[in-house]
C-alpha positions as CSV (number, residue, x, y, z in Angstrom):
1,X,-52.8,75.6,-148.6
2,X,-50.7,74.2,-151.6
3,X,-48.0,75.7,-153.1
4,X,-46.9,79.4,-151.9
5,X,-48.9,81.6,-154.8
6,X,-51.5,83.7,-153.2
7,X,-55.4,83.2,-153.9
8,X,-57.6,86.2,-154.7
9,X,-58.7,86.2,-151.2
10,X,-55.1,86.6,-150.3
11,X,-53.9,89.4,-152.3
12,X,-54.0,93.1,-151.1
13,X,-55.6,94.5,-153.0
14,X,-58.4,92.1,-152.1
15,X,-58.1,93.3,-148.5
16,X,-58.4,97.3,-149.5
17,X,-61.2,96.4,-151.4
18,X,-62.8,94.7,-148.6
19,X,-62.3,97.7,-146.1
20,X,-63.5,100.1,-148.5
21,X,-66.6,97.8,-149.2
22,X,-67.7,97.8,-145.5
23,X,-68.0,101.6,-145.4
24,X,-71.1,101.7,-148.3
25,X,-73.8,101.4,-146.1
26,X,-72.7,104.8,-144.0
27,X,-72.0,106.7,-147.4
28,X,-76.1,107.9,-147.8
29,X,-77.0,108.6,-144.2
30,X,-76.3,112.2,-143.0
31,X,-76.2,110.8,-139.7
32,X,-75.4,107.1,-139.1
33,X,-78.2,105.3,-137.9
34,X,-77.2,103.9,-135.0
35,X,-79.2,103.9,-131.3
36,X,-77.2,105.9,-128.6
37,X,-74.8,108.3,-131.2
38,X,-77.2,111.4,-131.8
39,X,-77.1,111.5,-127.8
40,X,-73.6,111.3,-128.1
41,X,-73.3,114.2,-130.4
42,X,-75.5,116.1,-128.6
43,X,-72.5,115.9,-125.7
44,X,-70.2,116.6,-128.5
45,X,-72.0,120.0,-129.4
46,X,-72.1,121.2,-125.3
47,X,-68.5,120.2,-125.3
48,X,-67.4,122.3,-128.4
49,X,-69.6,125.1,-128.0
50,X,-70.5,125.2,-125.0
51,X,-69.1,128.5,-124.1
52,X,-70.5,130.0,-127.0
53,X,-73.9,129.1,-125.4
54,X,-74.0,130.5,-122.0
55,X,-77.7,128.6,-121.5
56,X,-75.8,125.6,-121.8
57,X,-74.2,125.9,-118.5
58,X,-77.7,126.5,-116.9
59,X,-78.4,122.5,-118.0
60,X,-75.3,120.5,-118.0
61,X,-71.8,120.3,-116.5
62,X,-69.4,119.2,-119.2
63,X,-65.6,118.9,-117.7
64,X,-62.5,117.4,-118.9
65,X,-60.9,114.4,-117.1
66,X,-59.1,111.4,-117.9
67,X,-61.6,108.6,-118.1
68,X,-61.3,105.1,-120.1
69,X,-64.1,106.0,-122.4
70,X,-63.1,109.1,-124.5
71,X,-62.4,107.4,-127.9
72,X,-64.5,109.7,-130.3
73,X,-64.8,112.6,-127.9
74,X,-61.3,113.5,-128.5
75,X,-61.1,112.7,-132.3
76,X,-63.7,115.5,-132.7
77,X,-61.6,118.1,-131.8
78,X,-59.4,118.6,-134.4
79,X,-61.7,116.9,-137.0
80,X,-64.7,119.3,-136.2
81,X,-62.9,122.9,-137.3
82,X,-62.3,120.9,-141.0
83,X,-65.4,118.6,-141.9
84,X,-68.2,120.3,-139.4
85,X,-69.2,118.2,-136.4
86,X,-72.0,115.9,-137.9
87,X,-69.3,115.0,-140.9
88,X,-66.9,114.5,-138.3
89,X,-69.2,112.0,-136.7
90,X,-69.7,110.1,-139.7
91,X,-66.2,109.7,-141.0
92,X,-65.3,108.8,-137.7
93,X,-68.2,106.3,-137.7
94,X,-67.3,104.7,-140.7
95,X,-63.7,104.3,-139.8
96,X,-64.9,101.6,-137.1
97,X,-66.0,98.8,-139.6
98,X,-62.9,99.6,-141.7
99,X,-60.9,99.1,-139.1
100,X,-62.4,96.1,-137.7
101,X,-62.5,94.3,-141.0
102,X,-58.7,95.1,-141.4
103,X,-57.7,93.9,-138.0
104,X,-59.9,90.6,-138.4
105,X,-58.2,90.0,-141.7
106,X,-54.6,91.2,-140.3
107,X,-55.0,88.6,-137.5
108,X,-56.0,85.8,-139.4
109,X,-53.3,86.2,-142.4
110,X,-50.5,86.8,-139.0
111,X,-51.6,83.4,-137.5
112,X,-52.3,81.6,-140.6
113,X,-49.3,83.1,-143.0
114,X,-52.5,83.6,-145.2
115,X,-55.7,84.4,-145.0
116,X,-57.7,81.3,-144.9
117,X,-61.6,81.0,-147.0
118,X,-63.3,80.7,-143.9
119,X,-62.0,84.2,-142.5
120,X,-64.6,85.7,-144.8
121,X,-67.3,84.6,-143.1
122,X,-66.4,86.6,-139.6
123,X,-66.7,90.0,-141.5
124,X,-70.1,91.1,-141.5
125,X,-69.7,90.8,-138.0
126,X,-68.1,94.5,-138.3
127,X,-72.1,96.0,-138.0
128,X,-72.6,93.5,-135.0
129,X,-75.3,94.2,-132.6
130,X,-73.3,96.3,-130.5
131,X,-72.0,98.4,-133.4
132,X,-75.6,98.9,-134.2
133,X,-76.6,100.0,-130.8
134,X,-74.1,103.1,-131.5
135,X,-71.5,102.4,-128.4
136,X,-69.1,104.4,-130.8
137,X,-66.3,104.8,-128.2
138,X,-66.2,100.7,-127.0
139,X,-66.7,99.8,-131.2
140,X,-63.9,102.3,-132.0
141,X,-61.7,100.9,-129.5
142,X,-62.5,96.9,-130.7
143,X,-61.1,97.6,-133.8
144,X,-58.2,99.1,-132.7
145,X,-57.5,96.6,-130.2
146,X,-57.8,93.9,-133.5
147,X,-55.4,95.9,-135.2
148,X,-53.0,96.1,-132.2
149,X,-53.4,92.5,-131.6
150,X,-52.2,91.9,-135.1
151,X,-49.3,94.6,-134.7
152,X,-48.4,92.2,-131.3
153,X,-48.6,88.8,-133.3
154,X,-46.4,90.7,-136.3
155,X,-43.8,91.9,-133.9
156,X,-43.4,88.4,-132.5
157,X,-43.7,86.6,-135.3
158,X,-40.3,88.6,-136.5
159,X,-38.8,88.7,-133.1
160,X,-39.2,92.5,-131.9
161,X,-39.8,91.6,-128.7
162,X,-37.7,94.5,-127.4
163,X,-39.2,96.9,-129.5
164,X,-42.5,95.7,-129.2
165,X,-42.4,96.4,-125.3
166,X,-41.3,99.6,-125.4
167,X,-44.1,100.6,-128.2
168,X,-47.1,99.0,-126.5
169,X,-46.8,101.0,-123.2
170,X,-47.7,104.3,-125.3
171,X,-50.2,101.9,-126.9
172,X,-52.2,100.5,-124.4
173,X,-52.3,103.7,-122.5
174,X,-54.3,105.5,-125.8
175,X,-56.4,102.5,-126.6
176,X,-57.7,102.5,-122.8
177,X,-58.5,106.5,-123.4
178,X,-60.2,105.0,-126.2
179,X,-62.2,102.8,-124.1
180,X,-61.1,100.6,-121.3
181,X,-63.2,97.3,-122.9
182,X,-60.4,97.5,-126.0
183,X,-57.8,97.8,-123.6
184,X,-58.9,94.6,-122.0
185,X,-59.3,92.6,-124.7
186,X,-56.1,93.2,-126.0
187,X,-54.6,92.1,-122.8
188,X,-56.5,88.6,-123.1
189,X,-55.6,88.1,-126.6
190,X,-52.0,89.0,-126.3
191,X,-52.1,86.9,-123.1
192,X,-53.2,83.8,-125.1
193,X,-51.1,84.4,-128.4
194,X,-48.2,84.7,-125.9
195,X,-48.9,81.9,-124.3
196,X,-49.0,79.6,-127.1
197,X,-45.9,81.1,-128.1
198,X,-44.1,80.3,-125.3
199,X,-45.3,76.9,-125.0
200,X,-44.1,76.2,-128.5
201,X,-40.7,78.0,-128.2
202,X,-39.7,74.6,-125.8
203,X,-40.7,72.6,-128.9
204,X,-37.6,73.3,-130.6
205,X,-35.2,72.0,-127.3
206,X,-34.8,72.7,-123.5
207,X,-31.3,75.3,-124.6
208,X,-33.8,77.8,-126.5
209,X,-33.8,81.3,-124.5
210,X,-37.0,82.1,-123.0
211,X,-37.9,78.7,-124.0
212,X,-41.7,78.2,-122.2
213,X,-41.4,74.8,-120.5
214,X,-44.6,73.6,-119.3
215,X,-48.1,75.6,-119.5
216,X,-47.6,76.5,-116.3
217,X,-44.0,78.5,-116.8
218,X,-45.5,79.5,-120.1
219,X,-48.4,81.1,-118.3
220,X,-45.8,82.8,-115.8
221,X,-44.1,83.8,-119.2
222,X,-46.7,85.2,-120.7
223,X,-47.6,87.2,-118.1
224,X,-43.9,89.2,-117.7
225,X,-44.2,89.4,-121.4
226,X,-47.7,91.7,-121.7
227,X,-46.1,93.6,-118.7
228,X,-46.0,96.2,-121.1
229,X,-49.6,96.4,-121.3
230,X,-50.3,96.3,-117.8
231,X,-49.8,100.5,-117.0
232,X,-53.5,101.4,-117.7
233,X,-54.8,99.0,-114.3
234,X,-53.2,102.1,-112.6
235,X,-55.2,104.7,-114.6
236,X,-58.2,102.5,-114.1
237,X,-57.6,102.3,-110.2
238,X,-57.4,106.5,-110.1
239,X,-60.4,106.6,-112.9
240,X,-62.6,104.4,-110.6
241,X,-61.4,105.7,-106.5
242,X,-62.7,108.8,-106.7
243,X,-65.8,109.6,-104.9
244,X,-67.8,111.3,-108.0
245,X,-67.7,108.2,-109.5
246,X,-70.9,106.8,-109.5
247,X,-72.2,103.5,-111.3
248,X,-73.1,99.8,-109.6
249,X,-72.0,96.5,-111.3
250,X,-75.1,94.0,-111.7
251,X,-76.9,91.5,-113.2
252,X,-74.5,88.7,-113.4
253,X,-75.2,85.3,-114.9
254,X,-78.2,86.4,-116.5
255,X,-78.0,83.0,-118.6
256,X,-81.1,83.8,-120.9
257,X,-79.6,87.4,-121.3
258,X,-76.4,86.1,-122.7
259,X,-77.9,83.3,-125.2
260,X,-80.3,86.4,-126.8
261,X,-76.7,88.1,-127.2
262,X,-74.9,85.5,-129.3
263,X,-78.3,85.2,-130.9
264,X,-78.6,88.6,-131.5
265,X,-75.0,89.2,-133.2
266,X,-76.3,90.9,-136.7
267,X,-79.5,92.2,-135.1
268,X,-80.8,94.8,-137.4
269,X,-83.9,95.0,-139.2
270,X,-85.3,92.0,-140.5
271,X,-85.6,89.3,-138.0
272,X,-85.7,86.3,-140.2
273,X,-82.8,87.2,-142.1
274,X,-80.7,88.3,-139.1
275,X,-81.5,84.5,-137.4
276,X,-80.5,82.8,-140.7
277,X,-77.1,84.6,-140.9
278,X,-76.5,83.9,-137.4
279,X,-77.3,80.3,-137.7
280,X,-74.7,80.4,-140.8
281,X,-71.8,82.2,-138.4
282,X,-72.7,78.6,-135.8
283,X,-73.2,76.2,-139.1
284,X,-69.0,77.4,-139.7
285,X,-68.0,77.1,-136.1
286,X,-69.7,73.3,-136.4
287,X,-68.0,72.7,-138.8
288,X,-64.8,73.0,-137.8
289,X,-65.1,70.5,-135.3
290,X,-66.6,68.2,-137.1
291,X,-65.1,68.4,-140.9
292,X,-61.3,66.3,-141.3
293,X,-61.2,69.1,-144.1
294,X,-61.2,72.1,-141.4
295,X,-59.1,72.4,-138.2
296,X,-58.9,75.7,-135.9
297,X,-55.4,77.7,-134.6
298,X,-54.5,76.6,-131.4
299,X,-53.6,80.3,-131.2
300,X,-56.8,82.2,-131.7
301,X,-59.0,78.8,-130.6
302,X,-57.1,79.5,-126.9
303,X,-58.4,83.7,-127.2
304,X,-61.4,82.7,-128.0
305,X,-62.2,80.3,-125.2
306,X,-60.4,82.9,-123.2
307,X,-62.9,85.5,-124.6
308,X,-65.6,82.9,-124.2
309,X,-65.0,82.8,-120.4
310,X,-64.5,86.7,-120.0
311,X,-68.4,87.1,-121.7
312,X,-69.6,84.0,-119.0
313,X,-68.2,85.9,-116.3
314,X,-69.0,89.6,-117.4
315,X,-72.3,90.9,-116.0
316,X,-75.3,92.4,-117.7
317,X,-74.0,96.0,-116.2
318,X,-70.4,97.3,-114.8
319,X,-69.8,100.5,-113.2
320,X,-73.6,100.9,-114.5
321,X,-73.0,100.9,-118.3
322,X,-75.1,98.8,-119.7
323,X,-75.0,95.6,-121.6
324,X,-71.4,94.9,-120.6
325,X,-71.4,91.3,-122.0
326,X,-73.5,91.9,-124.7
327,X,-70.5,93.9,-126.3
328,X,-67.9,91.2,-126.3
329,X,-70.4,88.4,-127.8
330,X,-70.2,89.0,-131.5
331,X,-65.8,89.7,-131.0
332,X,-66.1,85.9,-129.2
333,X,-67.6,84.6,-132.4
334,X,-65.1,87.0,-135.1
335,X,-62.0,85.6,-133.2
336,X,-63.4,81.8,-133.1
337,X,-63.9,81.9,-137.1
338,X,-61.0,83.4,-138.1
339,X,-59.5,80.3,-136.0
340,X,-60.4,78.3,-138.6
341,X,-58.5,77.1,-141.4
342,X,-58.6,74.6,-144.4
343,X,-56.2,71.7,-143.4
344,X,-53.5,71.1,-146.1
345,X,-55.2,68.8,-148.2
346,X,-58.2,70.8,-149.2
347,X,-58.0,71.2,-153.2
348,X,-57.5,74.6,-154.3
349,X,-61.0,73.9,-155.4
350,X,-62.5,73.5,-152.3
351,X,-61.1,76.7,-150.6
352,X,-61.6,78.7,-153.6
353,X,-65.7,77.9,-153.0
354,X,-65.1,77.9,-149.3
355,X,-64.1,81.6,-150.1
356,X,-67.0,82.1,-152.6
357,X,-69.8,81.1,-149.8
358,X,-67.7,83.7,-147.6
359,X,-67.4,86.7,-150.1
360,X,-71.3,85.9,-150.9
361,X,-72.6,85.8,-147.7
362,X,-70.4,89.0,-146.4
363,X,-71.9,90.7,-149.9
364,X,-75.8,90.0,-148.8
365,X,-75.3,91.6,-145.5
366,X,-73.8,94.5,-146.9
367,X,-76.5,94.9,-149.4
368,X,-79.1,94.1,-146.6
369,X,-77.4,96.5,-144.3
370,X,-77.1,99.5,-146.8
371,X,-81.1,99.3,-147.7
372,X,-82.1,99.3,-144.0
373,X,-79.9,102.2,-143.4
374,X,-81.3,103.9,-145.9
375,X,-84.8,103.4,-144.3
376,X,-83.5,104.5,-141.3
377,X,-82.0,108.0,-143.0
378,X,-85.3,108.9,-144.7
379,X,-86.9,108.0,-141.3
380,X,-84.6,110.7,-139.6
381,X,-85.0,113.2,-142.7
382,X,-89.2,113.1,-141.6
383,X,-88.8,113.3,-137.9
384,X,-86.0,115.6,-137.4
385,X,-88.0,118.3,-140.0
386,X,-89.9,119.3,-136.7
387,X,-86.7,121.0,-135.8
388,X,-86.8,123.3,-138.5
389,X,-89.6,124.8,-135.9
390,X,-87.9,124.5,-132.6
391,X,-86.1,128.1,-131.9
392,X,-82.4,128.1,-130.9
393,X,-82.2,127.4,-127.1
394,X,-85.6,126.7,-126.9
395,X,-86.1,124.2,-123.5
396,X,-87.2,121.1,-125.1
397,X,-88.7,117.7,-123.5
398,X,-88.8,114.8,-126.0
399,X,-90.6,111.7,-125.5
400,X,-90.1,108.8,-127.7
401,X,-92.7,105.8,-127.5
402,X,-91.6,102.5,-127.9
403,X,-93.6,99.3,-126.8
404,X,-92.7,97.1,-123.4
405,X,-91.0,94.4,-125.9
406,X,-88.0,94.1,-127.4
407,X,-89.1,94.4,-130.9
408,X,-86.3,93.2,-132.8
409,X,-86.5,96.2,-135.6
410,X,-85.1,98.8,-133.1
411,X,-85.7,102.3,-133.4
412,X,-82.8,104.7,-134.2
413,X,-85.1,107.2,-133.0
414,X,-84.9,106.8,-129.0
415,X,-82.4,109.5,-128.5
416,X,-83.3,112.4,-131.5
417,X,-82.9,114.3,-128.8
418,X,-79.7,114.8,-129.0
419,X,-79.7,116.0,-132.5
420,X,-81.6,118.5,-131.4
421,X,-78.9,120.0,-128.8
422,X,-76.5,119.5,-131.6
423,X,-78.8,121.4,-134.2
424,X,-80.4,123.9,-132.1
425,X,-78.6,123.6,-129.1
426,X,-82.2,123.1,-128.0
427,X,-82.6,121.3,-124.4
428,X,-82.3,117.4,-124.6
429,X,-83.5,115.3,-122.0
430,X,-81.9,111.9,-123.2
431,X,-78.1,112.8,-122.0
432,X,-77.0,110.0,-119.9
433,X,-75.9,111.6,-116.5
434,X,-73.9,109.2,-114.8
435,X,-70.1,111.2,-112.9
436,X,-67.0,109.7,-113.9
437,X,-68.9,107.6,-116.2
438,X,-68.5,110.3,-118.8
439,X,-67.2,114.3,-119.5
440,X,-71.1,115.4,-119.2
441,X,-73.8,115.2,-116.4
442,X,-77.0,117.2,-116.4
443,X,-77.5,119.9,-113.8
444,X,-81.3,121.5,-114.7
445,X,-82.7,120.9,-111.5
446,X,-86.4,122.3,-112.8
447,X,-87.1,119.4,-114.9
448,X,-86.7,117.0,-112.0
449,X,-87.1,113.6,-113.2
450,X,-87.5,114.4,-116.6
451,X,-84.1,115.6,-116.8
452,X,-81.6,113.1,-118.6
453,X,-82.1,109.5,-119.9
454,X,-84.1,107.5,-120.1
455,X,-86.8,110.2,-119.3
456,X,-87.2,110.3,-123.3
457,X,-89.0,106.7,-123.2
458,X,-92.6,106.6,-122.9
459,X,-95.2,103.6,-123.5
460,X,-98.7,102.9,-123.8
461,X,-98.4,101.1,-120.1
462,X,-96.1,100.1,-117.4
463,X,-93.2,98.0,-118.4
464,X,-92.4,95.6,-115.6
465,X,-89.1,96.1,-114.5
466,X,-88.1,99.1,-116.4
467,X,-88.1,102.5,-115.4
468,X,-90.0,103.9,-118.5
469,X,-93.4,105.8,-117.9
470,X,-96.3,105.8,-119.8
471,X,-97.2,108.5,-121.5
472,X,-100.2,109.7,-120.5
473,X,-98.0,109.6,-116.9
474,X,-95.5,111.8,-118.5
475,X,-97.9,114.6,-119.8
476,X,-99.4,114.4,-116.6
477,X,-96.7,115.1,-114.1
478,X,-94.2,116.9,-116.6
479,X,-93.1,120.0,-114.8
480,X,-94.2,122.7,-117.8
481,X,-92.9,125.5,-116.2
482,X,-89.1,123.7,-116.7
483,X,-90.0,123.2,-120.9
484,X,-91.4,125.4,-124.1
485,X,-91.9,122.8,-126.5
486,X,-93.0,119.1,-126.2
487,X,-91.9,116.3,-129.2
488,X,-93.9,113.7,-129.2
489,X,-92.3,110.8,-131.8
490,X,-94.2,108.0,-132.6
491,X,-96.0,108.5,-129.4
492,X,-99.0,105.7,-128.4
493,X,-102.2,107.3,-128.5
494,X,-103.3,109.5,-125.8
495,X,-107.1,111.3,-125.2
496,X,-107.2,115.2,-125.8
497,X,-107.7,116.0,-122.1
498,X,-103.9,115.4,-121.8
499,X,-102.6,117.8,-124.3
500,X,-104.5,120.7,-123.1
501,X,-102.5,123.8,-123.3
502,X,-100.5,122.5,-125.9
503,X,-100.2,124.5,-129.5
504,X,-99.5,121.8,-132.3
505,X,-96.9,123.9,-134.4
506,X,-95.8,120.7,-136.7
507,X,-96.9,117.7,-137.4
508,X,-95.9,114.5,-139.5
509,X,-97.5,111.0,-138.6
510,X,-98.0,110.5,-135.5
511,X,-94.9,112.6,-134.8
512,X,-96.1,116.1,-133.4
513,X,-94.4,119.3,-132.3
514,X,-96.1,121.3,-129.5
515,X,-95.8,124.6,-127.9
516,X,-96.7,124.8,-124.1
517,X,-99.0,127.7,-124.0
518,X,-100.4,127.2,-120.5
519,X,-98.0,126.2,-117.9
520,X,-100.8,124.3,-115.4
521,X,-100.9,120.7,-115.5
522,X,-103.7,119.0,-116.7
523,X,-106.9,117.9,-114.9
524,X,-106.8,114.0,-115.6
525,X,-107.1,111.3,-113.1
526,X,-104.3,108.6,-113.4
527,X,-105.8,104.6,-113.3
528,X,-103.4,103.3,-110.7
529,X,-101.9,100.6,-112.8
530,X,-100.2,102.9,-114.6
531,X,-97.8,104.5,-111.8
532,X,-94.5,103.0,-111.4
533,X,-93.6,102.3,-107.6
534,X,-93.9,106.1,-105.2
535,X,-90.3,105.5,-104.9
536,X,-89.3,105.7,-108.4
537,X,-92.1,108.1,-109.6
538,X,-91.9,111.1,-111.1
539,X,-91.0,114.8,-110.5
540,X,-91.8,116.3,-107.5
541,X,-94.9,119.3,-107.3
542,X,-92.8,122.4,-108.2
């Protein structure tokens, strides 16, 4: 960079413009469109209310405890008695991009003493695939882990080393509450970043305290110096020893797994248009190794291989939450373009367009992004009508199709269940019911296997490998006398023989709201193919 005026890109008021652009595609949706959160709001609702509704006890066992996973479970609490929960939800929602565009951007300008053209490119990352898939509590604790990151950098940078390791105990501690992914990643990239610092301290002469001397001291350095980080490994030890805690760790190396991830960064709606701006994200990368004009940080290069090896490593599940390395994908790719800078002789013109492309290409997936979550909020306006007929309380089974493939449009519609705890406190069978995992496990032993997730997912067929039913399964075996109403959304088609004793009270599509007026199962006779292994199948007779 020439000269020490700073470029539009680098002003302020560039930056709070930025943040407040990243929030307009959750200002239109009542509820943000994202996979898993209307289950999570359902749990919200049992855990506000759930006093209030002494049926709720009957179905689920909500209890406090101190688990690395209780980011926007806790924020609720005092935000609900203002805004209303499902306001709550979304403000809280919309906080996450904000914050993870302003802790991308804080990064970069700490490491850079400016905020280099090519840092724009790394911010539509902030509705990554993960984000999309509604983990609000891991998403929520990302971006506050790339604003504490920055805080760390800022705090060495001016030498409040002291300071800094008294303030990041208290820290660390919350952002683990948050979520215990954040909580990690911080630790790697204040690991690096201290590293590199220490290593270049012995640059300026052997007589330079704490000086770093080789990589291996500096390592050894580094190490005492995110001490201060280090107290939550003793909350994880007493989160994860207890003998609730339930949860297996599998699926490692699952090579073609982890390429669809870091293919799948901006997954969203339109397939052709999420590929091209992934290949753009890789065309950057590229070129900064192979452009004189471009160079990366030795700082943020060194987290990101560090992050790169952490998301080789990771497995597909840990402590049985799913798509563990899928998570840290798109945070591998922010950290390794916001590494890159323009060299020093780069024209003023060439970083201005540099910074053009960047603000261009972050615009279109904005734009993009707000028109498919509009789609996705009149989507949820239609289906979630039928609850405008379900009665408060009423015992409610849910089943969602959805096809064996991964379609790459993905429904936002797999857990409306929940909404309809949170609306009607009506049953939902998509709550995730996993001890110590989470505050909430399900405890309505009538429903059998139809009682928690994924017990909402049906298909036209058996899915290989997945624990899905088909439908016509479902209807068959569903324990009636456990449920009132059946909601069928977007179900495949199924004969008549299957729905008898069921009253449609609503329909819309192929979305349809039935009362279950005769409790006996129907008389249909299964084709073979369709059941899942004995083991894994289905309720017992009640």
């Amino acid at each position: 960079m020439q000269g020490h005026k700073l470029h539009w890109w680098q002003t302020r008021w560039f930056v709070v413009a930025m943040v407040i652009a990243t929030t307009i595609p959750l200002w239109w949706p009542d509820i943000p469109p994202l996979v898993d959160l209307p289950g999570h709001m359902g749990r919200y609702r049992v855990q506000l209310d759930g006093a209030a509704y002494p049926w709720l006890a009957d179905w689920y066992d909500f209890r406090w405890a101190l688990i690395g996973n209780l980011g926007v479970d806790l924020l609720i609490e005092p935000l609900t008695p203002i805004f209303g929960l499902e306001l709550a939800v979304k403000l809280i929602v919309m906080a996450i991009p904000a914050l993870t565009v302003s802790g991308l951007l804080w990064i970069a300008r700490e490491v850079h003493g400016r905020i280099p053209a090519t840092a724009l490119f790394a911010l539509p990352l902030a509705y990554s695939y993960p984000f999309q898939f509604g983990f609000v509590n891991f998403a929520l604790s990302m971006a506050l882990a790339l604003n504490l990151f920055a805080l760390w950098l800022r705090m060495g940078r001016l030498g409040s080393l002291r300071l800094r390791a008294i303030l990041f105990v208290p820290l660390s501690c919350a952002l683990w509450v948050c979520h215990t992914f954040g909580w990690g990643v911080l630790g790697i990239l204040a690991f690096s970043a201290e590293m590199i610092r220490q290593h270049d301290l012995r640059k300026d002469g052997p007589d330079v305290p704490g000086g770093g001397g080789h990589w291996a001291e500096s390592w050894a350095r580094a190490a005492i110096g995110c001490l201060p980080l280090a107290l939550p490994f003793l909350m994880m030890v007493l989160w994860r020893s207890g003998d609730h805690v339930t949860g297996k760790t599998m699926d490692w190396f699952n090579w073609r797994a982890k390429v669809n991830w870091i293919i799948m960064v901006l997954r969203d709606r339109w397939m052709a248009f999420d590929l091209a701006s992934a290949t753009i994200l890789f065309v950057i990368l590229f070129k900064g190794m192979r452009d004189d004009r471009i160079e990366y940080s030795r700082n943020l290069l060194l987290s990101a291989l560090f992050l790169s090896a952490i998301f080789v490593l990771l497995p597909r599940i840990v402590f049985g939450s799913a798509y563990a390395d899928m998570r840290l994908a798109p945070f591998v790719i922010a950290i390794a373009l916001i590494a890159l800078r323009p060299r020093r002789g780069l024209s003023f013109r060439g970083a201005a367009t540099l910074a053009a492309l960047g603000l261009a290409f972050f615009g279109a997936r904005l734009v993009a992004t707000t028109v498919s979550y509009g789609m996705f909020d009149a989507e949820y306006d239609r289906t979630l009508a039928a609850l405008d007929r379900v009665p408060k309380g009423a015992r409610l089974l849910t089943m969602v199709g959805r096809t064996c493939r991964d379609e790459w449009l993905y429904s936002r519609l797999e857990h409306a269940a929940g909404i309809a705890l949170e609306r009607r406190i009506a049953y939902a069978n998509d709550q995730w019911s996993m001890a110590g995992g989470q505050l909430l496990t399900v405890r309505y032993t009538p429903a059998g296997a139809f009682a928690h997730d994924p017990s909402q997912l049906v298909t036209d067929r058996r899915c290989r490998g997945e624990w899905w039913r088909p439908l016509r399964v479902s209807l068959a075996y569903l324990p009636r006398d456990a449920f009132d109403y059946i909601w069928l959304i977007n179900p495949a088609p199924v004969e008549p023989e299957y729905l008898t004793g069921l009253t449609p009270i609503w329909r819309s599509g192929r979305d349809v709201l039935y009362r279950i007026d005769d409790r006996s199962r129907p008389k249909v006779t299964l084709d073979p193919d369709l059941l899942p292994p004995r083991r894994r199948l289905i309720p017992r007779p009640s």
